[in-house]
N, C-alpha and C positions, 0 to 999 in steps of 0.2 A: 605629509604621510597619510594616506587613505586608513578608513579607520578598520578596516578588515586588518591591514598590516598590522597598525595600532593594539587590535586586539589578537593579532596571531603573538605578538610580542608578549603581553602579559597574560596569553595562555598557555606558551609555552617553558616560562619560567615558571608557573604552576606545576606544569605536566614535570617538570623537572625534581620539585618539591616531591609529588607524589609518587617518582620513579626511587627516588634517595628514600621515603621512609615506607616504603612498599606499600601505601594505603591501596585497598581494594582486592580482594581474593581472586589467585590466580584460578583458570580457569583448569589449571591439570589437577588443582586439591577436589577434597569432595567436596561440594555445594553444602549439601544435605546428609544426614546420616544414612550410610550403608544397607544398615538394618532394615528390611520392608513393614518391619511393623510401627519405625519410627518415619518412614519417609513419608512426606507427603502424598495426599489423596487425590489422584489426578482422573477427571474425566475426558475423553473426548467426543467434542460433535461437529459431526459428518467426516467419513472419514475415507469416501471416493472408488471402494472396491480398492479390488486386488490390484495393486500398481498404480496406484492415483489416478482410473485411468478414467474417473471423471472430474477428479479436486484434487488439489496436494494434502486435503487432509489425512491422511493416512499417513504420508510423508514427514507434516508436522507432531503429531499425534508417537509415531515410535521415536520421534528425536527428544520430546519431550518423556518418554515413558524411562529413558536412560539417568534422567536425573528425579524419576517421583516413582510410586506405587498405581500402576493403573489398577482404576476400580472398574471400571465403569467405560460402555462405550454408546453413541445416540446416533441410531442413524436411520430416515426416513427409508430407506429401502434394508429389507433384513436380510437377504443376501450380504450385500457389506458388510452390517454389523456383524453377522456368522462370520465371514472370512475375517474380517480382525479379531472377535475372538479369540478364532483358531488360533492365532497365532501369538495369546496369552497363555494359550493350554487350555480352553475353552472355561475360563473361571470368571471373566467378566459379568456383568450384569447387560443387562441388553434393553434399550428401547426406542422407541420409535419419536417421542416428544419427550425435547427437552428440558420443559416446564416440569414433567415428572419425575426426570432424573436428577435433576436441581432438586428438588423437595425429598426425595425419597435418601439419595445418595448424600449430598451436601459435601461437594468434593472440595478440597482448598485448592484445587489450581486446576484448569477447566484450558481446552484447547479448542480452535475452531475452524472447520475446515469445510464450512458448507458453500454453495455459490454464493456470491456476493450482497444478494438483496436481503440475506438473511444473518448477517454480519451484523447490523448493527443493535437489533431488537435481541440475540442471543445474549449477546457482547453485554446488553444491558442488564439481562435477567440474570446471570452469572455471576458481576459485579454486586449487584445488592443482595445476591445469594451468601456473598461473603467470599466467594473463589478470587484471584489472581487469574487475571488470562491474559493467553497467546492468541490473538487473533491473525486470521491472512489477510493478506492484502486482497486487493484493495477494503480498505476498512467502510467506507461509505454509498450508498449509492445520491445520495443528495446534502446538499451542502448544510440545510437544516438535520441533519442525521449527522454530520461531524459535532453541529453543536450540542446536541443530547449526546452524543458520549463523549463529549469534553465535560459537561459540567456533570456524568455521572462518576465521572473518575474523579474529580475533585471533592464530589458527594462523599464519594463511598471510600478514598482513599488507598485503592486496592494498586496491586504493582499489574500495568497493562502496557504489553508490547504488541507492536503490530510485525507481521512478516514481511519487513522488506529487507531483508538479508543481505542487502548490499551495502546498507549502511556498518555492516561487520566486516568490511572487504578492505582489508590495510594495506595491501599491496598496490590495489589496485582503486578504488574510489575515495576511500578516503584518503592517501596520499594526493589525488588531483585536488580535492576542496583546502588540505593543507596549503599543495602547491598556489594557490589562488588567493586565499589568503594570506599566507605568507609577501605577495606581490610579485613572485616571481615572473607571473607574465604582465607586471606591468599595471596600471590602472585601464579604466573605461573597460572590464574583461564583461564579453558576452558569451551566452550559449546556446549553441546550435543543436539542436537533440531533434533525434529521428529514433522514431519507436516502432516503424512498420504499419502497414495497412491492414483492415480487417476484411474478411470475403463478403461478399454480397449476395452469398446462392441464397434458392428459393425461387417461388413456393417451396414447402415441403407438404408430406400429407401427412395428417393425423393418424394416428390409431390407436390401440387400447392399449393401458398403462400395463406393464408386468406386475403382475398379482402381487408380487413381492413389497410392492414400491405402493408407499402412499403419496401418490399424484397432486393431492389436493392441500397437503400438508408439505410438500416441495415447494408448490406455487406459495402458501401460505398470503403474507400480507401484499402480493402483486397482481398485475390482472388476474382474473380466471381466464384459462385459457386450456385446450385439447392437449391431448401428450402427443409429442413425436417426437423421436431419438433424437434430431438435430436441436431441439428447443431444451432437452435436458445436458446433453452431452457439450454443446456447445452453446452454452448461456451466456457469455461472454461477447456475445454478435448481437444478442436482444437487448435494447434497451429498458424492457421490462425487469431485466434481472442485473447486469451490470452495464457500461459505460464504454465497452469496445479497448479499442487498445490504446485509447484517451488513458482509461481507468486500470488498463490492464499492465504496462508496460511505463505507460506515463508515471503511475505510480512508483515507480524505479526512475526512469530518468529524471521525470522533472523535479521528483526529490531532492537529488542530489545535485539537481546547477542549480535551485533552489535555495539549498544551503550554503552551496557555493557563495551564490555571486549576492543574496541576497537575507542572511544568518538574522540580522534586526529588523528586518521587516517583516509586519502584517500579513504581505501580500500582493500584488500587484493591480495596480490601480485602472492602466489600460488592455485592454482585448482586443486583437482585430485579427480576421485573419478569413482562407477560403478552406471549401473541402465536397465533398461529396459522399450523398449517400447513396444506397442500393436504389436501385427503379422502383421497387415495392414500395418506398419512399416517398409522397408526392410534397411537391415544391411548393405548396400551399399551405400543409400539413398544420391542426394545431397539434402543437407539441404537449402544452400544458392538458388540454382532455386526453390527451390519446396516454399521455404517462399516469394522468390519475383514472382512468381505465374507462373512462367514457366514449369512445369512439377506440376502432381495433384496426390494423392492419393486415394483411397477407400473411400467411403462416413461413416468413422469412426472414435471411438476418437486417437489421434496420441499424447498425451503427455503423459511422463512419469510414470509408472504406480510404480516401485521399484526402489530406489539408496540410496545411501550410500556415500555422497560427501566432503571434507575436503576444507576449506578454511583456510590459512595460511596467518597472519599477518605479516610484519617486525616487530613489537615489540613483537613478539614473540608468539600469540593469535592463540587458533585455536577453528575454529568453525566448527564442525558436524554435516552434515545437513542429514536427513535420511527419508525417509518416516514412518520408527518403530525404535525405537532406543531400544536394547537388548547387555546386558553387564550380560552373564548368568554366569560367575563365582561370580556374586556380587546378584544377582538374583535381577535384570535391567532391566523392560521390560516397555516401555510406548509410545502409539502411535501417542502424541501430548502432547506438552508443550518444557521447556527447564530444561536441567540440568548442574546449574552454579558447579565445581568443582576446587576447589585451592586447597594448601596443606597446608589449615588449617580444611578445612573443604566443606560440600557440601546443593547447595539447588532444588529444585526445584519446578520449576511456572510452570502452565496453566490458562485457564482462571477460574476454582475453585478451586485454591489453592496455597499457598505460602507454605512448609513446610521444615523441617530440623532442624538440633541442632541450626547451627546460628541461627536459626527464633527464637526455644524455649529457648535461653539465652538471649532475648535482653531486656533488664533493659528500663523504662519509659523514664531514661534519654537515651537510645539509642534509644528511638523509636523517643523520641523530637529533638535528633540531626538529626537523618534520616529523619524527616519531614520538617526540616528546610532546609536540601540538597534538597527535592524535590521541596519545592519551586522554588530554583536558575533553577535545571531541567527546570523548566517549566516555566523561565526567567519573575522570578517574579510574578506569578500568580499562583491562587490556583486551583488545578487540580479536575478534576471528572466530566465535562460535557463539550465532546471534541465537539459540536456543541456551546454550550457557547461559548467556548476560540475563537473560531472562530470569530463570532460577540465581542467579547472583544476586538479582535486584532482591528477587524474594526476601534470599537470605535478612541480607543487610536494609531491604525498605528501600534501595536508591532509585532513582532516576534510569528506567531501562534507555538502549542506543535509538530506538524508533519510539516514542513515547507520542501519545494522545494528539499534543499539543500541534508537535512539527508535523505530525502524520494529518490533521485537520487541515493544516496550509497548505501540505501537499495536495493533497485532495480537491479542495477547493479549487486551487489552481487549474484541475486535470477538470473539473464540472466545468470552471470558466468558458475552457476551451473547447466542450461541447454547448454550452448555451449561446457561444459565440456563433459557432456553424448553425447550430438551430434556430437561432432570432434573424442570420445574414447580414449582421450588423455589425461597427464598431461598440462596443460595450465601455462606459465608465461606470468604475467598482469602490467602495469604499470599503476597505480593509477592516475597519476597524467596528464599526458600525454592523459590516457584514450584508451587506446589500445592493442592490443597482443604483446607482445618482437617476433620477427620473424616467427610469424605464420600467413604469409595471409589467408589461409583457414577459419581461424578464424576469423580475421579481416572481411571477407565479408559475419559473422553474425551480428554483431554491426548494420545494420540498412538492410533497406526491399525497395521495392520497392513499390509506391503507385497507386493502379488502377485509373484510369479516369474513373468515375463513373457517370458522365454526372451532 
């Protein structure tokens, strides 16, 4: 018996224990007191303008403000913050740096919805502020940044969840990780995950930042660099600020075959894989000066636009990470989702759909035992509203569904597989250690240098 099975068995006579004496607060009770003068003190920062239509903060920010009392909102362009005001009745507090509103406000539970490179230095100043936070994904931009805010949540003890939303999706993701662990497809199961490619335009041109917006306080601890609307709107393509759709998407997929195929382990010990970057890109490129801001590129996108990258488990897992993933002797073609495959059988998820024979054999009693696994998953608590679980954890101090720990390995894994395409090489990793096996080159992608930004 594989020991995923092993252990889907003695999790789900757990999840059963906790189904029979109701431990863990349902999500339809109130979290928190009703009262606004008893509810929690909630900030948020950055919060994307009207419609998220530059970050989801906004997005996570009113999901959050349903379970606490917003005080307060931080947002380097003051347009934003105006427009989220407005939409408290103009009572908020308002500012521009977040160091100020941590010190002045001193909120208990703090949200974060700025682009990415500024996620983990927030996340930290929050946490010893004494707040509880929700962070978005992706949580890191370097793999030494996962371990400063692992061991400041162990510091500080504060309840911290990350937004990847799909680890609340019962119907549909977390039933496949059941389904896999449980053994329904069989041993030896891999996964195929395709996350989409990233554009390659550019140049862009420069021009003057909107008066509104502190430019320089956006860039904060990453290169300096000119404003122009594709560099702020679209940060997600820069390597200076996030990790392309490695970081962006990967962070969702490879999470979850992740957890799947690979629940006790570290992490994965080999890398190998190809890909391609934008022309702006040169094939010589150092990686290491140009990300700690010593040499500069063309005003265009620089991440990863095609690859095709394998991560290899010690217990023997492999996961496929691809921007389209096409297996045309089986006529295979899908540009997002995961495809779990053992040698019993095969399934596959995205965000609309669970499908396969294991899906369509499974008896009511398999669906009840599967539902009782995912409770234990989601460590005792009933899944489907990942800003609930969040305030849950508060409540009661538990273990949120995306916590610190698993979100670091996922992470990691998704940095893996750009410093794979960046080096051009096969990479051996030691998990535990947290480092390259005798590749310095490598070694001095694992963290960046931070600009003084005044």
């Amino acid at each position: 018996m594989s020991t995923n099975r092993r252990h889907f068995l003695k999790a789900a006579a757990a999840g059963s224990a906790v189904a029979a004496t109701g431990t863990g607060l349902s999500l339809d009770a109130p979290l928190i007191a009703q009262d606004n003068d008893a509810k929690l003190r909630l900030a948020s920062i950055g919060v994307g303008g009207s419609r998220g239509r530059y970050n989801r903060g906004g997005s996570i920010a009113r999901a959050a403000s349903k379970f606490a009392n917003m005080i307060a909102v931080c947002d380097v362009d003051d347009l934003h913050a105006e427009e989220f005001n407005q939409e408290f009745g103009g009572k908020l507090a308002k500012y521009r740096d977040y160091r100020e509103m941590l010190e002045k406000e001193q909120p208990q539970v703090v949200t974060i919805g700025t682009p990415d490179h500024w996620h983990v230095p927030i996340a930290i100043a929050a946490l010893r502020s004494g707040a509880d936070v929700y962070c978005e994904k992706p949580l890191t931009l370097t793999i030494d940044e996962g371990k400063q805010i692992r061991a400041v949540v162990e510091e500080t003890g504060r309840v911290f969840q990350v937004g990847t939303q799909q680890r609340s999706s019962k119907d549909l993701f977390l039933t496949a990780i059941a389904m896999v662990h449980s053994g329904r497809l069989g041993d030896n199961v891999n996964a195929y995950v395709a996350i989409g490619g990233a554009p390659g335009d550019g140049p862009f041109e420069s021009t003057a930042a909107p008066a509104d917006l502190d430019w320089n306080l956006w860039v904060g601890p990453a290169p300096e660099a000119e404003y122009c609307e594709e560099r702020r709107r679209m940060f997600r393509w820069y390597f200076e600020y996030s990790g392309g759709k490695m970081t962006d998407w990967g962070a969702h997929h490879i999470d979850i075959a992740q957890w799947a195929l690979a629940p006790g382990e570290d992490g994965p010990t080999r890398i190998k894989g190809t890909g391609q970057f934008p022309s702006s890109v040169p094939s010589d490129l150092d990686w290491a000066a140009f990300l700690d801001g010593e040499i500069s590129l063309p005003n265009a996108y620089n991440t990863a636009t095609k690859f095709s990258i394998d991560l290899k488990y010690d217990n023997g897992s492999l996961i496929s990470v691809n921007d389209r993933y096409t297996r045309e002797s089986e006529n295979i073609d899908f540009p997002n989702g995961i495809l779990f495959e053992g040698d019993k059988g095969r399934i596959f998820v995205n965000r609309g759909k669970l499908q396969g024979s294991p899906v369509d054999n499974l008896t009511e009693n398999d669906k009840a035992e599967l539902n009782e696994y995912i409770v234990e998953l989601c460590h005792g608590k009933n899944p489907g509203n990942h800003m609930g679980n969040f305030f849950e954890c508060i409540e009661d101090r538990g273990k949120p569904i995306s916590d610190v720990w698993s979100h670091h390995r996922t992470m990691t894994s998704c940095h893996l597989c750009n410093i794979a395409l960046m080096t051009g090489r096969e990479l051996n990793w030691d998990p535990k250690q947290e480092m390259f096996i005798g590749d310095d080159e490598a070694n001095k992608l694992l963290s960046r240098k931070s600009r003084d930004f005044g």
